[in-house]
C-alpha positions as CSV (number, residue, x, y, z in Angstrom):
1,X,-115.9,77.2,48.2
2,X,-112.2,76.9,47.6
3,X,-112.1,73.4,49.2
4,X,-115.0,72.6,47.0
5,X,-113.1,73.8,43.8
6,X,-109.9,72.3,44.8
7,X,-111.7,68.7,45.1
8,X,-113.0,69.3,41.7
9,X,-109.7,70.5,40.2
10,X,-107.8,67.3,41.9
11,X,-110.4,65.2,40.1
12,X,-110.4,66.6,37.1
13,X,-107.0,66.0,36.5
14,X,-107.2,62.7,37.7
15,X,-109.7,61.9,34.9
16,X,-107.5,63.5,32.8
17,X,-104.9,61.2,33.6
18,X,-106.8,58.1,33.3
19,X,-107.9,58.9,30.0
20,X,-104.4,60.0,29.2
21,X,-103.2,56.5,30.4
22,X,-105.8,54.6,28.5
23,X,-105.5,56.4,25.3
24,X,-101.6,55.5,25.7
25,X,-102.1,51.8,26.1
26,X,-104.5,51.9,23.2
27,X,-101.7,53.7,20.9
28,X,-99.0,50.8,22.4
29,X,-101.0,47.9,21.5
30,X,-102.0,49.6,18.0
31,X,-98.1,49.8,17.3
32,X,-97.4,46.4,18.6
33,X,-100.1,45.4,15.8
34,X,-98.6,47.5,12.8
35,X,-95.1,46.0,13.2
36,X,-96.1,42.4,14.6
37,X,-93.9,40.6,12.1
38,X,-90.6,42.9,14.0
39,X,-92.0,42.2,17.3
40,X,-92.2,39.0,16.4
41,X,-88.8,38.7,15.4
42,X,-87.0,40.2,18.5
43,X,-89.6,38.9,21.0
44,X,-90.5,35.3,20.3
45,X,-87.3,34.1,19.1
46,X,-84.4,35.7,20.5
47,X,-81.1,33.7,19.8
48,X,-78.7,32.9,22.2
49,X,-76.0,33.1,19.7
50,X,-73.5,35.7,18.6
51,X,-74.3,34.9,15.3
52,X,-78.0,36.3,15.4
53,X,-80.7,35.8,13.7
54,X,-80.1,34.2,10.3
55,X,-81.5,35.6,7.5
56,X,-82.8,33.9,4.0
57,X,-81.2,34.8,1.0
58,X,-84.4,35.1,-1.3
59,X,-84.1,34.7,-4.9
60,X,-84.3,38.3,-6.9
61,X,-87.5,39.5,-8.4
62,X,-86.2,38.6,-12.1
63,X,-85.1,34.9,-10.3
64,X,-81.5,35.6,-12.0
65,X,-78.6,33.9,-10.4
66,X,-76.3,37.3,-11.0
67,X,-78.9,39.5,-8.8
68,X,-78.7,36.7,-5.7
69,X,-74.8,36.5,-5.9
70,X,-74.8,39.6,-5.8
71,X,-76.7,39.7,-2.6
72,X,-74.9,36.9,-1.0
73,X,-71.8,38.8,-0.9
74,X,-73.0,41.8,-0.2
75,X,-74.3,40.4,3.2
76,X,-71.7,38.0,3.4
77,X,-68.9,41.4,3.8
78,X,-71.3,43.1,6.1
79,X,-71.4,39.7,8.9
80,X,-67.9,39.1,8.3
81,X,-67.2,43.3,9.6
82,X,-69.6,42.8,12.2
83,X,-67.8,39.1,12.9
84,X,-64.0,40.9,13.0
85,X,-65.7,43.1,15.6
86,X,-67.2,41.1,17.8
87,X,-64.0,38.5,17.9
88,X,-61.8,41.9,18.7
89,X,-64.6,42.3,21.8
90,X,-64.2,39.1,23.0
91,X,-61.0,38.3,22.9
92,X,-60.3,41.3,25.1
93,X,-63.3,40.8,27.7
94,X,-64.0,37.2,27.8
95,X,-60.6,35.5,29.3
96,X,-61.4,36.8,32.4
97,X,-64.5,34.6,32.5
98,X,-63.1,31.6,31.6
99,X,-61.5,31.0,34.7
100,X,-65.3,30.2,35.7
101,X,-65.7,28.0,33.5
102,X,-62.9,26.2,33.9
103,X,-63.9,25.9,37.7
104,X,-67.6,24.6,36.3
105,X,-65.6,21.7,34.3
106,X,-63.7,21.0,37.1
107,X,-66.5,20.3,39.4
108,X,-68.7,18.2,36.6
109,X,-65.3,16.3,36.0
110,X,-65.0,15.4,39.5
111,X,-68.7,14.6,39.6
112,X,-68.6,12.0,36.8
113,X,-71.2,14.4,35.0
114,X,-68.3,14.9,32.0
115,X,-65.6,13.5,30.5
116,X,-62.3,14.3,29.0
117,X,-63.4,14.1,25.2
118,X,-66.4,16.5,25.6
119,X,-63.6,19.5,27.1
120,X,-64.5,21.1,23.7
121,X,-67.6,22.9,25.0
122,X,-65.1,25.2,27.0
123,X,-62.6,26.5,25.1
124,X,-62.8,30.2,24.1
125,X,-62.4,29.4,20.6
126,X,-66.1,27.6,20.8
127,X,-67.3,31.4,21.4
128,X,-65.6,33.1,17.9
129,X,-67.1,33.2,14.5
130,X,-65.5,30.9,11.6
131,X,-64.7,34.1,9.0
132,X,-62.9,32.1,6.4
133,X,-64.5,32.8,2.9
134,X,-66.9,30.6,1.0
135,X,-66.2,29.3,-2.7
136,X,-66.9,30.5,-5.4
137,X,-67.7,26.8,-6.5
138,X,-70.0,26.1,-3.7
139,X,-72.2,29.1,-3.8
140,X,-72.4,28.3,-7.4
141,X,-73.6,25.0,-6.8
142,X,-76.5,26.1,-4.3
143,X,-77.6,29.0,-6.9
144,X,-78.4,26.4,-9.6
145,X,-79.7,24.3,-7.2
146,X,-82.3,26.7,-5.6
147,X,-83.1,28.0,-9.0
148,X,-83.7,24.5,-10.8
149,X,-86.3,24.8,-7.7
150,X,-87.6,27.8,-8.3
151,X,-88.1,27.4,-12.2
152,X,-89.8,23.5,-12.2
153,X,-92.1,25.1,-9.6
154,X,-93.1,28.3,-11.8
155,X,-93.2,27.1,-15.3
156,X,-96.2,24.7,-16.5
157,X,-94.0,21.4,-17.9
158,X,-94.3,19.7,-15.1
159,X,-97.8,19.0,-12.6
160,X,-97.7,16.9,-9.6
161,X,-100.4,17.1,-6.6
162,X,-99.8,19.9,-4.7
163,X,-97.5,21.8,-6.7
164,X,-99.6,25.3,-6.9
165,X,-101.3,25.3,-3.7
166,X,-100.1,28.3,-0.9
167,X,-98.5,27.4,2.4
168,X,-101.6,28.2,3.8
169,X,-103.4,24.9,2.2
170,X,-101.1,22.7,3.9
171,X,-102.7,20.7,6.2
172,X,-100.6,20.9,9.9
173,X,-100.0,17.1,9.5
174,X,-98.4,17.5,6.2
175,X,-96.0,20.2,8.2
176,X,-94.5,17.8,10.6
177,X,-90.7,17.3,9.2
178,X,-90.0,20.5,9.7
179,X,-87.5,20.7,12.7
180,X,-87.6,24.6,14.1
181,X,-84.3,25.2,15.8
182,X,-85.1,29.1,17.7
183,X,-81.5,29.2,19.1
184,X,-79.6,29.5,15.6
185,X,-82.6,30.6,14.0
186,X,-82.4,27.4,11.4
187,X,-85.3,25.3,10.3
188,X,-84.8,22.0,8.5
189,X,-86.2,19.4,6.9
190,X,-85.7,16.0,7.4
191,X,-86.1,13.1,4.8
192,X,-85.8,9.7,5.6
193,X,-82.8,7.6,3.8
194,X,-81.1,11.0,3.3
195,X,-78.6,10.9,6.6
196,X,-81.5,12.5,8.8
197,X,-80.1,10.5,11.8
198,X,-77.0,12.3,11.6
199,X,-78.6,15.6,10.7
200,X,-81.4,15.2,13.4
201,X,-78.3,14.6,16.1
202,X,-76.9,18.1,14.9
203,X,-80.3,19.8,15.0
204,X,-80.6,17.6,19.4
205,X,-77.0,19.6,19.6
206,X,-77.7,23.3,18.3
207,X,-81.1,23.7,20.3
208,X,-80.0,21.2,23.1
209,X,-82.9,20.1,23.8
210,X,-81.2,16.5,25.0
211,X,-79.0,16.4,28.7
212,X,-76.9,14.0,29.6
213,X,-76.9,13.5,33.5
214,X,-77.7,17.5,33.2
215,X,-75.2,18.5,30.5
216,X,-76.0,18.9,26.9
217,X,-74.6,16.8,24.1
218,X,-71.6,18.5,22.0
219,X,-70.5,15.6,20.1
220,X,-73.5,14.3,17.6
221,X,-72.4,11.0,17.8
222,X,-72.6,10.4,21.8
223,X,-76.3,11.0,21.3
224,X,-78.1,7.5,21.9
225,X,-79.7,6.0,18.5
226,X,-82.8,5.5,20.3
227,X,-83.3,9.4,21.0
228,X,-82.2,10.6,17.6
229,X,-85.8,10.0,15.9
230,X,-88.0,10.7,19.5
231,X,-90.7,13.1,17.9
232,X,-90.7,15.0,21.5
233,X,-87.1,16.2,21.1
234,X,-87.7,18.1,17.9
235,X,-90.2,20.9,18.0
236,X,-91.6,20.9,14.4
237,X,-94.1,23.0,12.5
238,X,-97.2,20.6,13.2
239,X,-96.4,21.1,16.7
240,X,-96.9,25.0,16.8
241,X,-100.9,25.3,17.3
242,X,-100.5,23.2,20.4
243,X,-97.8,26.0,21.5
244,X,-99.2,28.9,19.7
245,X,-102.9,28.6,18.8
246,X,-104.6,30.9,16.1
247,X,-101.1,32.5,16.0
248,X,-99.6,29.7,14.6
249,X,-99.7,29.9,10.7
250,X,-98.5,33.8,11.4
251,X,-95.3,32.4,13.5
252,X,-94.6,30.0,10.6
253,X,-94.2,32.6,7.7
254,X,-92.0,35.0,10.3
255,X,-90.0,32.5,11.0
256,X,-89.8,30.6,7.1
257,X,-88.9,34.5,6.2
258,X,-86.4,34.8,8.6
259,X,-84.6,31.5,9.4
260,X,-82.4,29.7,7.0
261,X,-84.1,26.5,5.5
262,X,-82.1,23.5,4.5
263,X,-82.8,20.1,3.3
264,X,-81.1,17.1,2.0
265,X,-82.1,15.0,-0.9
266,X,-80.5,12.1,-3.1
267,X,-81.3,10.0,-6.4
268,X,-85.0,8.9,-5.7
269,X,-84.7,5.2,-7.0
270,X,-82.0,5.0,-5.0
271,X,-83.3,5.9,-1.9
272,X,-86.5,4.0,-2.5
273,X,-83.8,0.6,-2.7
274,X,-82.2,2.2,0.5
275,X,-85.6,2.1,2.1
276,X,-86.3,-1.6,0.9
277,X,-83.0,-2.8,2.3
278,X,-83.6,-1.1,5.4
279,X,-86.6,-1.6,6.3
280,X,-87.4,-5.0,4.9
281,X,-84.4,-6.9,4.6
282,X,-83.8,-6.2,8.3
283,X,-85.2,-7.8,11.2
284,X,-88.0,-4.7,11.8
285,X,-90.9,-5.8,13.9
286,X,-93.1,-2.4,13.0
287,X,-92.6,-2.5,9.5
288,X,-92.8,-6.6,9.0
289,X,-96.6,-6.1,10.9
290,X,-97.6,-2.8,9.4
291,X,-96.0,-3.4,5.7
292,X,-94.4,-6.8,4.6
293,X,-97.5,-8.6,5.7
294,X,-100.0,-7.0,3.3
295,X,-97.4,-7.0,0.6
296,X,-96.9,-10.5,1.4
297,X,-100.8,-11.5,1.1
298,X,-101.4,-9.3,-1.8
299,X,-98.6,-10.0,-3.8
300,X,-96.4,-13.4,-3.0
301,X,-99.7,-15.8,-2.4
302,X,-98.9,-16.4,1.5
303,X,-102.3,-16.4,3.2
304,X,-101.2,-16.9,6.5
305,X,-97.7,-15.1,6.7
306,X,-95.5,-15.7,10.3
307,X,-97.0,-14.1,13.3
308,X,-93.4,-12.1,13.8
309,X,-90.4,-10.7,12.3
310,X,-88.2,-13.4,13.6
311,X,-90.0,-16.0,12.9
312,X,-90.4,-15.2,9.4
313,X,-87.1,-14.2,8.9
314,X,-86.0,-17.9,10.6
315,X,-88.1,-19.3,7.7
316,X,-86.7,-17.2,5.3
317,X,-89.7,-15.2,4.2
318,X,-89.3,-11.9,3.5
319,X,-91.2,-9.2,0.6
320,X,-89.1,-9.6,-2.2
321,X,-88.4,-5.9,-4.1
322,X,-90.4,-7.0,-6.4
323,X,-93.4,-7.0,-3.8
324,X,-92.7,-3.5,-2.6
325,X,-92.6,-2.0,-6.1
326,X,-96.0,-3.6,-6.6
327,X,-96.9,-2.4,-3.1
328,X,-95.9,1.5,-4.3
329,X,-97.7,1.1,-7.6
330,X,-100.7,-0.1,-6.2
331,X,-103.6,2.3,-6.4
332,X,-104.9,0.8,-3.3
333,X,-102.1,1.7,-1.4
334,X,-102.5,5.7,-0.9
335,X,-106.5,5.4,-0.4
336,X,-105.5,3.2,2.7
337,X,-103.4,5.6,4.0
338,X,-100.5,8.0,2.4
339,X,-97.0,6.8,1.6
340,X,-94.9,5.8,5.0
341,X,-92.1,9.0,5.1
342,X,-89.2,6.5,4.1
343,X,-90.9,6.1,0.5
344,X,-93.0,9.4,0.2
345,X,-92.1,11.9,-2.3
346,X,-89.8,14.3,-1.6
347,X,-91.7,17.4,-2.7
348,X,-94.6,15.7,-0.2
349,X,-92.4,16.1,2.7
350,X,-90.7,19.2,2.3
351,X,-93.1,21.4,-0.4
352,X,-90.4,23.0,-1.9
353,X,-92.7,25.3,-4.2
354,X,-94.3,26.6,-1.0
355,X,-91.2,27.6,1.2
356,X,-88.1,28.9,-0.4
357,X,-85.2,26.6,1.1
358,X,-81.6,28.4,1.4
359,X,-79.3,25.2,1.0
360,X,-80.2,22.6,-0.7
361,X,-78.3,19.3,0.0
362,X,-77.4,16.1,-1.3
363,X,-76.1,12.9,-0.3
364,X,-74.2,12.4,-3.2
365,X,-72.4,15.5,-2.0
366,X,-72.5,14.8,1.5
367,X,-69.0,15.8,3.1
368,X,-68.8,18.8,1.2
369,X,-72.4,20.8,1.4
370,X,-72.2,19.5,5.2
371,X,-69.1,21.5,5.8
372,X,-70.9,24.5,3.5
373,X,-73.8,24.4,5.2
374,X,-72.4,24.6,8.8
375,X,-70.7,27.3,7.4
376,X,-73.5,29.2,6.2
377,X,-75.5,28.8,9.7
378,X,-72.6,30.0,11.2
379,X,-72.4,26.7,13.8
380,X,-69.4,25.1,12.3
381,X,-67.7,26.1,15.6
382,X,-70.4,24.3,18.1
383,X,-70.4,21.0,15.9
384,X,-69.6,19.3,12.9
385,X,-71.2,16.9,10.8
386,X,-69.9,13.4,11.9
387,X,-67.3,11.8,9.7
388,X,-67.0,8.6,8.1
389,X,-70.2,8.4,6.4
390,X,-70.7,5.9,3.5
391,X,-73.5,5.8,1.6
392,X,-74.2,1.6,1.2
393,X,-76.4,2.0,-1.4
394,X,-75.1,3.3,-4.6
395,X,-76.6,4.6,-7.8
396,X,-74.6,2.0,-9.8
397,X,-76.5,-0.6,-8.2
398,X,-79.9,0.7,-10.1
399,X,-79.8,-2.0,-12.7
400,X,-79.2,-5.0,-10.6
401,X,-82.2,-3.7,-8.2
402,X,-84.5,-3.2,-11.0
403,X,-83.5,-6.7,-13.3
404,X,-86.5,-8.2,-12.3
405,X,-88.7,-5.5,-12.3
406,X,-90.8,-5.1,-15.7
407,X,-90.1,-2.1,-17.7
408,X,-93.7,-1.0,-17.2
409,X,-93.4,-1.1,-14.0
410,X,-89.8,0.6,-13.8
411,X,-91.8,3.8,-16.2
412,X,-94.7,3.9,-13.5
413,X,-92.6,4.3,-10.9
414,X,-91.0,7.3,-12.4
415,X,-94.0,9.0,-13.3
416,X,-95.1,8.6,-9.5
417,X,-91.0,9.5,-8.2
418,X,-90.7,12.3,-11.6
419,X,-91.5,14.9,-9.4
420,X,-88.1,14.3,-7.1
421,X,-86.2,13.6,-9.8
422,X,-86.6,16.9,-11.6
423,X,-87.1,19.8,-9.0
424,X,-84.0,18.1,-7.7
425,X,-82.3,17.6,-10.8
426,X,-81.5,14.0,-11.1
427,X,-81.0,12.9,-14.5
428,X,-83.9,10.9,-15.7
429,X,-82.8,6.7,-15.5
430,X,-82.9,5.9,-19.5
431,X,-80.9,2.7,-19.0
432,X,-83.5,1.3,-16.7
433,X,-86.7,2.6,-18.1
434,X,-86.8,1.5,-21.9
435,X,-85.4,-2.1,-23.1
């Protein structure tokens, strides 16, 4: 009998433990639920950085400028204490370890994997935090940026296609120039004719997602032309339901909440001549077969255009900008298929009423938002944002461009650009639009 109730006892509690050990796991995976977004934010996308995680700096519920200032400084004082603190901390425990390193650099130097100009990935300074203060002048210049942004895309002057739809309408197609970058916790958005090359060899740098001979790039500039636009080194939004599946829209928002966006933009009529010159004034076998031949058929009589770039080019026949203007205008055009991304709108690339950018660049103001923005991501002592830029196409050559163009024309164009010129606030191009 007291075997008998000793079995019974002993499996008793066993049940009782079982049932203890599945009403825990329940409770676990009912927490991991509740704070998904948290989870999400310390699991998925840890940063390798000492940085951390980046966080947006969201516009106040009354959108004032005053309230976000405010803000920015506010957490701006906190990073730089936690900065101060964690330079103190490494400049006392790290020294010790750089003796490795300096035996690792050795060894790739006398393997041929590295030379001399890239010994700035060692140094101990590469590991501290740039504390210096931010202007006055240039967080000014973002606020009225981001709330030009914010106000075109919440008042009712202004309608283009897409402007009141949620993130959630946009198609995963529409979502692929945004560049995710999980090490620094920055997401950006890339638009052709707007230094993206040079931007795109940052963005190959920060997540290093590019070796050379087993080593990843540190200078921008090193990286090969060729791998700079290669859709398989940046892993973009459209890329994420491949990754993530039904998760994917839900990884989007946590990281839109919590990474700082950034884009770069310039005068719209200006960077549609930029795309002209580019694209069709230069020997481009892709575009001459895919673009300059229909706008050569449709629009400068040549029934039978040359088979090749080259030999058209040797003949001197070319789409005049005449030709592309007429190829943008036509209606025709967009039902074939949408606008190539080195003419398409702006606001169709990025949506800038549907994700709430941080920075907000422009070419016209290259150099300096470059050295801002590094600044505000907190990478300006990884890389920096390669010098000597000029920008070959400039505004004052907007009348020239658009001589031959008619004026109804030139006003059509601005109704279909109008968009890019406001949320981004361009002045409107009076001169060129009325005789």
């Amino acid at each position: 009998m007291e075997d008998t109730a000793f079995a019974l006892d002993k499996m008793g509690k066993s049940r009782l433990f079982r049932i203890s050990l599945i009403l825990g796991s329940l409770f676990m995976i009912l927490l991991i639920i509740i704070y998904w977004d948290d989870v999400g934010a310390t699991h998925f996308y840890l940063h390798t950085t000492i940085s951390g995680l980046q966080s947006s700096h969201h516009l106040a519920e009354s959108h004032s400028i005053p309230k976000e200032k405010t803000d920015f400084d506010k957490e701006t004082s906190f990073l730089s204490d936690i900065d101060a603190f964690i330079n103190q901390f490494l400049e006392a425990t790290t020294e010790p370890s750089m003796h490795s390193r300096e035996d690792q650099k050795t060894s790739l130097e006398m393997s041929g994997k590295i030379t001399e100009h890239e010994e700035e990935y060692v140094p101990q300074r590469a590991w501290k935090v740039h504390l210096a203060p931010i202007s006055s002048e240039r967080k000014q210049r973002q606020n009225i940026r981001k709330q030009l942004l914010h106000d075109v895309c919440t008042n009712n002057t202004l309608d283009f296609p897409g402007k009141n739809r949620t993130f959630d309408d946009i198609p995963n197609k529409e979502l692929d120039h945004l560049i995710v970058d999980d090490r620094h916790g920055i997401i950006y958005c890339y638009v052709p004719k707007v230094a993206c090359s040079n931007w795109k060899r940052i963005m190959i740098v920060l997540t290093e997602s590019l070796l050379n001979d087993g080593v990843p790039y540190h200078n921008p500039l090193d990286i090969p032309l060729e791998h700079v636009h290669n859709s398989s080194l940046h892993f973009t939004f459209n890329k994420f339901w491949k990754r993530y599946g039904k998760f994917s829209r839900h990884l989007m928002k946590i990281k839109l909440k919590k990474y700082t966006k950034f884009l770069f933009v310039r005068d719209p009529f200006v960077r549609l001549i930029s795309a002209y010159r580019n694209k069709f004034l230069q020997e481009n076998e892709d575009f001459y077969k895919r673009f300059a031949v229909v706008m050569l058929k449709k629009y400068s009589n040549y029934t039978d255009p040359p088979a090749s770039v080259v030999k058209a080019f040797a003949a001197g026949i070319r789409p005049s900008f005449s030709n592309f203007i007429q190829y943008l205008l036509d209606p025709q055009t967009e039902q074939e298929m949408p606008f190539n991304e080195h003419w398409r709108q702006v606001y169709r690339l990025c949506h800038p009423c549907q994700i709430n950018y941080d920075f907000v660049g422009k070419l016209e103001t290259l150099e300096d938002d470059a050295e801002h923005l590094l600044r505000i991501l907190r990478v300006d002592n990884i890389v920096q944002f390669p010098p000597g830029y000029r920008n070959r196409t400039a505004s004052s050559w907007e009348e020239e461009w658009f001589a031959s163009i008619p004026y109804k024309w030139r006003r059509e164009l601005y109704r279909l650009y109008e968009a890019d010129f406001t949320l981004f606030g361009y002045s409107k191009p009076e001169k060129i639009l009325h005789e």
